[in-house]
VOGU-3710 file (C-alpha; in Angstrom, 3 decimals, decimal comma):
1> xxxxxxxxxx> -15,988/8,842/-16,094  -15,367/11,275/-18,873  -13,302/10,647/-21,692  -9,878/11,854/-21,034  -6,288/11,958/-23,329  -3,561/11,443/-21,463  -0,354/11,434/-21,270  2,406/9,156/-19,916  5,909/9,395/-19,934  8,492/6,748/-19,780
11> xxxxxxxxxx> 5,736/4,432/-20,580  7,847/1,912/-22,074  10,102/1,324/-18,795  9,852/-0,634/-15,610  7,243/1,396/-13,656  5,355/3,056/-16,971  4,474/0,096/-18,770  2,991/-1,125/-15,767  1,335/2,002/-15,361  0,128/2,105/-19,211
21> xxxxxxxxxx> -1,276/-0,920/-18,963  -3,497/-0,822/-15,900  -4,875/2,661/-17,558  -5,709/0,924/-20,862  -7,027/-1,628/-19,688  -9,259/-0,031/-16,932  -10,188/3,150/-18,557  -11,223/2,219/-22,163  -12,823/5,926/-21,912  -9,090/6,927/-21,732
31> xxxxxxxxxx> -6,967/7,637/-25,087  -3,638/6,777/-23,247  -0,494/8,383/-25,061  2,798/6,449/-24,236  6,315/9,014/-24,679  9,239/7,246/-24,478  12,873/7,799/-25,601  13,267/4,405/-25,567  16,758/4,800/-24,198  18,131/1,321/-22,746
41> xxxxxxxxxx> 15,440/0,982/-20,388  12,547/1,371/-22,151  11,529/-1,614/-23,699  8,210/-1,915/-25,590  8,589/-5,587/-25,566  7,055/-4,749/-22,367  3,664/-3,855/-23,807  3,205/-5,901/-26,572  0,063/-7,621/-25,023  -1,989/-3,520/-25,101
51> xxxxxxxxxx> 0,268/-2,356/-28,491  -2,789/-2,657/-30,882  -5,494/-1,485/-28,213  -7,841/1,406/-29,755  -7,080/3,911/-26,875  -3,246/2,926/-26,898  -0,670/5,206/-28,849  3,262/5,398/-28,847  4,790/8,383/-29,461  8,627/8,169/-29,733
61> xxxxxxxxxx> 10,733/11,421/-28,500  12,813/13,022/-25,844  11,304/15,525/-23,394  14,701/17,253/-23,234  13,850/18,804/-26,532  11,347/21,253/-25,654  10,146/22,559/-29,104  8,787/19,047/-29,794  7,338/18,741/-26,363  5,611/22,275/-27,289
71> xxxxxxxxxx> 4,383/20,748/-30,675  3,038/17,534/-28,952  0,849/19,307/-25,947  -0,329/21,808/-28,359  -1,586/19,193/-31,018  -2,845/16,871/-28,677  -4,374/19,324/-26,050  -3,626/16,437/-23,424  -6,071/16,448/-20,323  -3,818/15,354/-17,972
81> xxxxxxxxxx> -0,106/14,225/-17,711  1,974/10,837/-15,531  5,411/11,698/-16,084  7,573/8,956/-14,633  10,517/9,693/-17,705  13,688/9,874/-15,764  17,345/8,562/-15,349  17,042/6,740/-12,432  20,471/4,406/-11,437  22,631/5,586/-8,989
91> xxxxxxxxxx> 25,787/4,128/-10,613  24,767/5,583/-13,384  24,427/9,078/-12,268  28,124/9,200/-10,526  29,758/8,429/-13,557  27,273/11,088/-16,265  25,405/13,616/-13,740  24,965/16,027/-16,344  22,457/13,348/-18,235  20,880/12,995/-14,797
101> xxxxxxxxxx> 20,117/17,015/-15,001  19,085/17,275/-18,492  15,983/14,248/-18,231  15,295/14,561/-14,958  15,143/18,548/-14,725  15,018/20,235/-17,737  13,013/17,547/-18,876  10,840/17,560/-16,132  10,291/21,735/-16,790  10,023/21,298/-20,430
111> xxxxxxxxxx> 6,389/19,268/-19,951  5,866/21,668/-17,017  5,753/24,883/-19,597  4,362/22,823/-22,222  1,201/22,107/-19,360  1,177/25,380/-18,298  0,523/27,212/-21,796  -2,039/24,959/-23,289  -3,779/24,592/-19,592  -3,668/28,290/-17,962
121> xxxxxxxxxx> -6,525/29,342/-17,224  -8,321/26,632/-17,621  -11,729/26,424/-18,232  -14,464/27,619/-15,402  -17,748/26,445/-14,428  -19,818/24,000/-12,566  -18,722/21,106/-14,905  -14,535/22,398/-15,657  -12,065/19,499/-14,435  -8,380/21,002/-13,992
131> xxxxxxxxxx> -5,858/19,073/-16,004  -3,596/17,745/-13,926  0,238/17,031/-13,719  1,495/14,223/-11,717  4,879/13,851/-10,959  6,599/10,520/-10,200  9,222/10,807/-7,906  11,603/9,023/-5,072  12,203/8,122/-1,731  15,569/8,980/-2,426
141> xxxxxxxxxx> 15,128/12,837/-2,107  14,660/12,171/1,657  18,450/10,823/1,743  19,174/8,327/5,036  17,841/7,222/7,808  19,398/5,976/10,624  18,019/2,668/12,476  14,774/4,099/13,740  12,164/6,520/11,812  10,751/6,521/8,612
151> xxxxxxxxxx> 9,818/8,963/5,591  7,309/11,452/5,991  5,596/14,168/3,150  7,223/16,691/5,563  10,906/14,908/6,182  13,263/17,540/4,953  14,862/16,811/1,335  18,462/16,030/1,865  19,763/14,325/-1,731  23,245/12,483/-2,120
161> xxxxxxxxxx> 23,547/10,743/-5,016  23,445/13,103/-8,349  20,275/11,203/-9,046  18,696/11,728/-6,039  19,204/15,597/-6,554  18,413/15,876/-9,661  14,783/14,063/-8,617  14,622/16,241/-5,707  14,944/19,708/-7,732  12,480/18,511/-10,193
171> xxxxxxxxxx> 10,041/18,103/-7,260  11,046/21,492/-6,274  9,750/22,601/-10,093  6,627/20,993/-9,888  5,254/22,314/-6,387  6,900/26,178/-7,703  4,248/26,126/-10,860  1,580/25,122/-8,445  2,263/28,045/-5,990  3,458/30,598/-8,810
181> xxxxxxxxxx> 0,711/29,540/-11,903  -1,687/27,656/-9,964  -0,730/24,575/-12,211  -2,645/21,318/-10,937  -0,176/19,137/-9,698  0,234/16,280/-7,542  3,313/14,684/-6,533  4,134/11,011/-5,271  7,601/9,297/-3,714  8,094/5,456/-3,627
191> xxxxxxxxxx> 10,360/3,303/-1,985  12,104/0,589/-4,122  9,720/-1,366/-6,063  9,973/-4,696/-7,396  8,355/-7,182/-10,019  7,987/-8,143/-13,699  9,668/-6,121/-16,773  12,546/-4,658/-14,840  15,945/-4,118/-16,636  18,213/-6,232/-15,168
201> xxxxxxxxxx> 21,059/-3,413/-14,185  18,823/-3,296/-10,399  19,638/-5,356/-7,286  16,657/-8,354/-7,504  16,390/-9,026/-11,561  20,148/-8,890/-12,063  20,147/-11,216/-9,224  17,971/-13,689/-10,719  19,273/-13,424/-14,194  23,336/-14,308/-12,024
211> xxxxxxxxxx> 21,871/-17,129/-10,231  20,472/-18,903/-13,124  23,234/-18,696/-15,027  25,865/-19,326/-12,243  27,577/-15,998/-12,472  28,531/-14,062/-9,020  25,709/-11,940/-7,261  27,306/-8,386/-6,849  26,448/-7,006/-3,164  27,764/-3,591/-2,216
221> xxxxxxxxxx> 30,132/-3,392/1,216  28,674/-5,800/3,707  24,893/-6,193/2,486  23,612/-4,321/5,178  21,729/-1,218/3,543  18,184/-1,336/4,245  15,489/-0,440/1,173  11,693/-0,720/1,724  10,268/-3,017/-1,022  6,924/-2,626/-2,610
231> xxxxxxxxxx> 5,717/-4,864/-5,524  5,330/-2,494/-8,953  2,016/-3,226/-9,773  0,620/-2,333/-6,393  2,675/1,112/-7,091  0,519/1,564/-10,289  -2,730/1,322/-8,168  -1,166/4,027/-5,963  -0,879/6,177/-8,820  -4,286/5,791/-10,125
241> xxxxxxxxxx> -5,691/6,669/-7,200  -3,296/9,777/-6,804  -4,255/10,877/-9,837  -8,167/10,229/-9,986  -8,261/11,631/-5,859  -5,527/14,046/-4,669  -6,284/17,569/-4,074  -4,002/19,717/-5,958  -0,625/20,254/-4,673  -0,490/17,307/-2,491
251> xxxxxxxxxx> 2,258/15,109/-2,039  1,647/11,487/-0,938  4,506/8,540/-0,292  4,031/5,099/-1,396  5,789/1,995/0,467  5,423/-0,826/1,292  6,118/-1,244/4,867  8,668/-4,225/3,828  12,171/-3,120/5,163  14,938/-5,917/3,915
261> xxxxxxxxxx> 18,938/-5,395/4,479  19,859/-6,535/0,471  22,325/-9,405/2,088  19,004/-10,696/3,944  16,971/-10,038/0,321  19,544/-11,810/-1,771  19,781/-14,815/0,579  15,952/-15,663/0,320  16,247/-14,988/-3,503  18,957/-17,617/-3,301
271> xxxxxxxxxx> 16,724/-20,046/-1,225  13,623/-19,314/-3,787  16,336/-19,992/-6,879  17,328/-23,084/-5,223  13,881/-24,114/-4,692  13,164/-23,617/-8,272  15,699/-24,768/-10,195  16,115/-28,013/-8,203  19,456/-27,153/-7,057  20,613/-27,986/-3,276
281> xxxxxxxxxx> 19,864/-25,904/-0,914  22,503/-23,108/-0,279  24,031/-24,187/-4,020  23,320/-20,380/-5,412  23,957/-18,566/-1,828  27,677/-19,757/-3,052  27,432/-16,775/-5,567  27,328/-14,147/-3,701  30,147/-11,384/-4,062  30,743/-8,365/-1,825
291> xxxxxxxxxx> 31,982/-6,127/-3,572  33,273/-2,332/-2,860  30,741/-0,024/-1,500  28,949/2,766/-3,723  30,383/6,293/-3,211  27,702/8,273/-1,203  25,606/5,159/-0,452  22,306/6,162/1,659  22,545/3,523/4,694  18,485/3,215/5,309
301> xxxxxxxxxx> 15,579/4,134/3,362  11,856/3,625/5,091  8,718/4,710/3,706  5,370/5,767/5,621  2,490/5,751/4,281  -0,522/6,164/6,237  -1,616/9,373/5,040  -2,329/7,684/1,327  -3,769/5,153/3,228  -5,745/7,007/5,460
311> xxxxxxxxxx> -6,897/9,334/3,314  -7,464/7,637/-0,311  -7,793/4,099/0,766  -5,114/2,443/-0,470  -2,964/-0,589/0,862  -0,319/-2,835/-0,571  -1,857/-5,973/-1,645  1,275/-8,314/-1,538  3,759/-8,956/1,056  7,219/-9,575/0,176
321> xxxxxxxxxx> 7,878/-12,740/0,474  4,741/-13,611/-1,634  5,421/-10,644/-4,393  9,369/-11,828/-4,286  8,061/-15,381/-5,286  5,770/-14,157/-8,046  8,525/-12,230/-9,783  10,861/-15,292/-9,525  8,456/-16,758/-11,559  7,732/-14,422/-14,434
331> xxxxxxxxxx> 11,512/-14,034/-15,118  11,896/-18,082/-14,996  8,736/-18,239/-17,201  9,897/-15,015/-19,395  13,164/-16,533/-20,163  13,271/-14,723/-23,628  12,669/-11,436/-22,316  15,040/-11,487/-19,760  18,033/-13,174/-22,385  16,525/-10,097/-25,029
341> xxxxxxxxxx> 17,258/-7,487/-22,897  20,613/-8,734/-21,357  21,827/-9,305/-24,590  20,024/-5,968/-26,035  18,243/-7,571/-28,480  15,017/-6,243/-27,562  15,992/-3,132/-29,536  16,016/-4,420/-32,669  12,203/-5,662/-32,844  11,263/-1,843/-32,747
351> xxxxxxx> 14,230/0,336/-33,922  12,529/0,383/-37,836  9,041/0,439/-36,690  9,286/3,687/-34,839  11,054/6,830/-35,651  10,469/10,116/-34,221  6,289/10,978/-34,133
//
């Protein structure tokens, strides 16, 4: 496999580091460039075990500013771009939607002009290799289902949460510079994923982090919206074999074919919490708090996948239960990292080792 620089955004969150890591790790070839903001959910705590690998490099910055996203591309003549930097909680997004437009759109154009000038037209010939931009998107675009269906690449976009639209109109940007400039690019949209190095503000860490420490379990309206679940690192394999297999201008959804209602989730993450912290059985269950329902809150979400699977091969490797019990114990066995980044700690370690490039 040729030797490749590449770029990944929002490496230092949930989804990225995973991401990072798998490419370091598998492609030593690869000269992996990490650009984070390092807003509150980027973390490089999260990648301390691949910090001092040869073909690892941080880069700290903002991809809202576009005249240093022009300066990066154009000093590092990248080969290929993941960008999976975005504002991504829906709680967040109702109370600052502008933020949600600036990262997620502008942002999103920003690496899209900075791709297109340094990689149009690209190189000819029997041996050229397109760079390619791959775009890391949502199931939440598709907005709700009702009880039957699922998520298809052709299920018409219909966003309602300001982060859901703001996601959806920067998938709308990616696919235009393919048609209009003949930019490479490849889009994906997951369904809810799960697993280690998630900041606790989502439904299944902030759920563990309550139970052990005997605080209420928030649960919006009744518990009964639906979410398909896949496990994070099986997401990362998804996009490495997007990336490496995709035609251009292909979209492909990722889930996991593991549909819980979060009242049902929470009360098996109760029954594993029990289990492992010796407590009674139905002891944490007592936690749980219903509390009032999220403004615009999309009832059913339901991925299908068979075209990735049927046509590059892949499969989730975990079912939920199983992947539910792993991460259960990585945050039990993690107990720092989950206390750092509760408390915000975690942002001291690296706010005087990196500034700005």
């Amino acid at each position: 496999m040729k030797n490749k620089k590449i770029l990944v955004t929002g490496g230092a969150g949930f989804i990225g580091s995973h991401l990072v890591r798998l490419f370091v790790n598998k492609y030593p070839n690869y000269q992996i460039v990490n650009l984070d903001k390092l807003t509150y959910a980027g973390n490089l705590a999260n990648l301390r075990d691949i910090e001092n690998k040869p073909n690892y490099q941080f880069i700290k910055g903002d991809i809202v500013d576009a005249a240093f996203i022009n300066e990066l591309f154009a000093e590092h003549k990248f080969d290929g771009v993941i960008h999976l930097a975005a504002e991504s909680h829906v709680d967040r997004s109702i109370s600052n939607p502008l933020e949600f437009v600036m990262t997620n759109v502008i942002g999103t154009v920003n690496l899209l002009n900075a791709a297109k000038a340094i990689w149009i037209p690209y190189p000819s010939g029997k041996d050229a290799e397109a760079p390619r931009f791959y775009h890391v998107s949502t199931d939440e675009v598709y907005g709700s289902l009702g009880e039957t269906g699922m998520f298809t690449e052709t299920t018409a976009y219909d966003p309602h949460s300001p982060y859901s639209a703001s996601k959806a109109s920067s998938d709308h940007f990616v696919r235009a510079y393919h048609d209009t400039y003949g930019l490479d690019a490849v889009i994906s949209n997951c369904s809810n994923n799960y697993g280690s190095f998630h900041f606790p503000e989502k439904l299944i860490p902030l759920s563990i982090y309550n139970i052990k420490n005997n605080k209420p379990i928030p649960i919006y309206g009744k518990g009964e919206n639906i979410r398909d679940w896949l496990w994070v690192e099986d997401h990362a394999r998804a996009i490495d074999v997007i990336y490496h297999n995709a035609k251009a201008g292909t979209t492909y959804n990722i889930g996991g074919h593991n549909e819980w209602t979060n009242i049902d989730l929470i009360r098996l993450l109760c029954k594993i919490m029990d289990k492992k912290l010796n407590r009674n059985e139905g002891e944490s269950a007592k936690l749980i708090n219903y509390v009032k329902d999220r403004a615009g809150h999309d009832l059913r979400y339901a991925i299908d996948s068979t075209k990735l699977q049927n046509e590059l091969g892949w499969t989730p490797s975990l079912q939920f239960e199983e992947g539910l019990e792993k991460t259960v114990d990585w945050y039990l066995t993690n107990e720092e990292w989950l206390n750092n980044v509760t408390s915000g700690d975690y942002k001291k370690y690296y706010e005087i080792q990196y500034s700005k490039r």
